[in-house]
Residue frames relative to the residue before (quaternion, step in Angstrom):
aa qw qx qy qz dx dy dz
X 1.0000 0.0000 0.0000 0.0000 0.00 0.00 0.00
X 0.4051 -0.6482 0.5343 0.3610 3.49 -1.03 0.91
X 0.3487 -0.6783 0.5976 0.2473 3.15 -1.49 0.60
X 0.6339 -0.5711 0.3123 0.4177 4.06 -0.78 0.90
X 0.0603 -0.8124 0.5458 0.1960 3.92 -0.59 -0.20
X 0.1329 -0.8513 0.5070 -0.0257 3.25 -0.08 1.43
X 0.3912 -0.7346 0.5395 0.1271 3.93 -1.54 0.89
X 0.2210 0.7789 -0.5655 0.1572 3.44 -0.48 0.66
X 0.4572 -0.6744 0.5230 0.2501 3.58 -2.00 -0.03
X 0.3625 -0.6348 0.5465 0.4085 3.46 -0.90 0.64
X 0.3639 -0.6407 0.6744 0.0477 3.69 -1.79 1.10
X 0.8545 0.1806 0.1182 0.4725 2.84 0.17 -0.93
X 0.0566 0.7787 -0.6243 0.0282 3.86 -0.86 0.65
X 0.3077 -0.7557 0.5714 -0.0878 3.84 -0.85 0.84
X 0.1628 0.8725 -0.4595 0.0344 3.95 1.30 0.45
X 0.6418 0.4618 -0.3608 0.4945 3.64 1.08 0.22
X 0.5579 0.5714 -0.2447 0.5499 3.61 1.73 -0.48
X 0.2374 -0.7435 0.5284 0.3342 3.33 0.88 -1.51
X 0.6148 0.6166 -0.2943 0.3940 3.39 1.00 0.20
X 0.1930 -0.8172 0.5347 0.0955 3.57 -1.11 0.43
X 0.2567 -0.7405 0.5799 0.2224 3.78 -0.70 0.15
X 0.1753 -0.7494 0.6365 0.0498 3.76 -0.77 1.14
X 0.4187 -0.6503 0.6313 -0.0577 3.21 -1.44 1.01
X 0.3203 0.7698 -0.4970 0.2403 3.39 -0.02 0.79
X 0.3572 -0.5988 0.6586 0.2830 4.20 -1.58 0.61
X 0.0018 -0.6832 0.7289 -0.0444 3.07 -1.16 0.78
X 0.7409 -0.1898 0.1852 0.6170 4.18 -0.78 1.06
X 0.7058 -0.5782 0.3025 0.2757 3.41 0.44 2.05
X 0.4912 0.5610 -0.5238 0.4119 3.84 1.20 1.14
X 0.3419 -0.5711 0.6656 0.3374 4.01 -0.92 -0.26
X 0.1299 0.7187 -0.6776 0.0862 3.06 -1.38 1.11
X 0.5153 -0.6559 0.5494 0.0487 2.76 -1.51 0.20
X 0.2824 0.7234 -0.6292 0.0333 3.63 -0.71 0.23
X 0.3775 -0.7167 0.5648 0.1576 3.55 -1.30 0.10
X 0.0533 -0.8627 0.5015 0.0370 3.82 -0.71 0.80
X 0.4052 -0.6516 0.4901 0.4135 3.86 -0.98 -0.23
X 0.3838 -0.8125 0.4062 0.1660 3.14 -0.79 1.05
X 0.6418 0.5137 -0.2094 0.5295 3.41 1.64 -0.16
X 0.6201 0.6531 -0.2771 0.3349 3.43 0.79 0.73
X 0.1369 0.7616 -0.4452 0.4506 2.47 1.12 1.61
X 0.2212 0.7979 -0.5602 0.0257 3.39 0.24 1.19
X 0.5219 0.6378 -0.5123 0.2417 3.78 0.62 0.88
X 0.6561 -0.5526 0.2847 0.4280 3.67 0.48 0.97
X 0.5318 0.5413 -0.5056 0.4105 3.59 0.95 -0.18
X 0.5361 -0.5181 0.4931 0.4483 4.03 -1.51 0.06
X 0.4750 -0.5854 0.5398 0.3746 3.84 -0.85 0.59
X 0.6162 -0.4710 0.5809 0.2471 2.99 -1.90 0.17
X 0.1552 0.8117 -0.5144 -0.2289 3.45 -0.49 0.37
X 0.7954 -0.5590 0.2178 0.0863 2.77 -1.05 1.46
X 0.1646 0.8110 -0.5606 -0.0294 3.72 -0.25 -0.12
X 0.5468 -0.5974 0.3089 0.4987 3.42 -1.47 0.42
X 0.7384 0.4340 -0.3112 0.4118 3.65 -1.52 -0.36
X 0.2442 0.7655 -0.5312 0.2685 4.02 1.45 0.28
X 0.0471 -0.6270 0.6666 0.4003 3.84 -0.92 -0.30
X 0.2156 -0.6780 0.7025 -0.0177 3.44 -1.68 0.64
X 0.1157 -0.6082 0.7815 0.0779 3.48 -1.60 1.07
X 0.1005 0.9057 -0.4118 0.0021 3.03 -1.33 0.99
X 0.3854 -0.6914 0.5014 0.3494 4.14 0.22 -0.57
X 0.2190 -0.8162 0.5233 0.1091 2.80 -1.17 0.61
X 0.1608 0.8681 -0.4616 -0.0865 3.74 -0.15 0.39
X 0.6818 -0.4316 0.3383 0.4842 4.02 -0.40 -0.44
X 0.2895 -0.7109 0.5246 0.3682 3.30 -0.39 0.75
X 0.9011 -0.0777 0.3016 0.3017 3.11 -2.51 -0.31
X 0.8381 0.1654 -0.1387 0.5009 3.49 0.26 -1.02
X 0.5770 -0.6676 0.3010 0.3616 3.57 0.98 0.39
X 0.4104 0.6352 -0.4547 0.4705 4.01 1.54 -0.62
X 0.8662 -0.1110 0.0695 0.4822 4.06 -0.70 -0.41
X 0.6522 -0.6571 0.3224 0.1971 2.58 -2.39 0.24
X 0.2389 -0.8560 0.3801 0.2563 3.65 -0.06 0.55
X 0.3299 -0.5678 0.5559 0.5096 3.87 -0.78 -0.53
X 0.0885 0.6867 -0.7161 -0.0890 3.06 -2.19 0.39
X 0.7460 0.4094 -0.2399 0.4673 3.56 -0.86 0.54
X 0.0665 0.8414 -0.4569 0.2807 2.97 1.77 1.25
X 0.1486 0.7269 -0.6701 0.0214 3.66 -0.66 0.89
X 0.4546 -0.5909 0.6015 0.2870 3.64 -1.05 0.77
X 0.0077 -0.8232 0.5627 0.0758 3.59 -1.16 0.61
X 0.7862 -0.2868 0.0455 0.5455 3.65 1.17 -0.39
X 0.0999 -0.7225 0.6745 0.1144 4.08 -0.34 0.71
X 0.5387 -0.5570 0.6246 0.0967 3.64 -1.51 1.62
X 0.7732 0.4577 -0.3289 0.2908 3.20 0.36 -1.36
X 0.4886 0.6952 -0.3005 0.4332 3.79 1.46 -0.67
X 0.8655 0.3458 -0.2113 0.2945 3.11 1.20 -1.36
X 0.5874 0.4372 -0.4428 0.5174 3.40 1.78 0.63
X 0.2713 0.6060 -0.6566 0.3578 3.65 0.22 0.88
């Protein structure tokens, strides 16, 4: 089964946590979800993240099983870069 693939902004970033907060519409609601930002386990250097990033991502259950978390964070384009 395909798994949904959902668009959103990073809010929020934690670089001593490792964690980020995604922004994202879902059935015209704001939400919210939160992701690790260091999990990048494919030998490439991670993105590092910044606020106002766009991001496609997945959602699955986190670690302890209580909510949902992102994973398959990919960076795709940040606006705000392009007025500097």
């Amino acid at each position: 089964m395909e798994q949904q693939v959902y668009k959103g902004k990073i809010s929020f970033i934690n670089y001593e946590k490792q964690f980020a907060t995604i922004e994202y519409l879902h059935n015209n609601k704001h939400k919210s979800v939160n992701c690790k930002i260091n999990a990048e386990g494919s030998g490439k250097k991670p993105h590092q993240f910044r606020l106002g990033d766009g991001v496609i991502f997945q959602l699955r259950l986190s670690d302890r099983g209580d909510k949902m978390t992102a994973c398959n964070v990919k960076f795709t384009h940040n606006t705000d870069i392009d007025l500097l």
